[in-house]
C-alpha positions in Angstrom: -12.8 5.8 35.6 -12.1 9.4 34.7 -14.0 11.7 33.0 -13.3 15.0 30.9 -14.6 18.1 32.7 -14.5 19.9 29.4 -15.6 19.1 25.7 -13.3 18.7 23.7 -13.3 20.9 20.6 -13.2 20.4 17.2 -9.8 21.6 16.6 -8.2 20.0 19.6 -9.9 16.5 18.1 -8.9 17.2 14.6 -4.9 18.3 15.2 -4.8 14.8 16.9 -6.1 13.2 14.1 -3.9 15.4 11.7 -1.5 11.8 10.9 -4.4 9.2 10.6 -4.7 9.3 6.2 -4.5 7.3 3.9 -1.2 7.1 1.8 -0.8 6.7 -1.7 1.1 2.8 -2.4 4.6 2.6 -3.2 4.6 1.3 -7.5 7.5 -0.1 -9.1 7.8 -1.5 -12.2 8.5 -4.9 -13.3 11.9 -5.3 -15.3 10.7 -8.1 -16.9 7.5 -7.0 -18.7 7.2 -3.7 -17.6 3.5 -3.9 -15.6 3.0 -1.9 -12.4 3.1 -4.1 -9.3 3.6 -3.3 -5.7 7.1 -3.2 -3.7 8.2 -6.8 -2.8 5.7 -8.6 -4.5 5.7 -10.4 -7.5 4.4 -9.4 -10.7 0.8 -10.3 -11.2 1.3 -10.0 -14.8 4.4 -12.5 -16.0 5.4 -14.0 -12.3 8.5 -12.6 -12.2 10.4 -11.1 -8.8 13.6 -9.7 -9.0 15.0 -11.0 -12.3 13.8 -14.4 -11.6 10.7 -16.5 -12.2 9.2 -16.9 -9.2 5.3 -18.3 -10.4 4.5 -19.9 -13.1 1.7 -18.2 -15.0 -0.6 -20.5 -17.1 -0.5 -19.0 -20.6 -4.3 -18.1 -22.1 -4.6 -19.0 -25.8 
């Protein structure tokens, strides 16, 4: 197995890691009741995706 004949700086280590980040998620909102939800998901709020019911959400009295 190889091994480096040089450490390996700081800089060198960190402009490889440059792309490894966290990213902010894509939001949309729902056109039914208007809550934030994720892309391509359905709405946690009313169970709508796309226009169309897609759960049924038990209603809390």
């Amino acid at each position: 197995m190889a091994h480096p004949k040089r450490k390996t700086s700081k800089t060198r280590r960190d402009k490889r890691r440059t792309h490894i980040k966290a990213e902010v998620p894509t939001i949309a909102t729902c056109s039914n009741c208007g809550a934030t939800h994720l892309y391509h998901r359905v709405c946690p709020e009313c169970g709508y995706y796309k226009g169309q019911l897609a759960v049924e959400k038990e209603v809390k009295a």
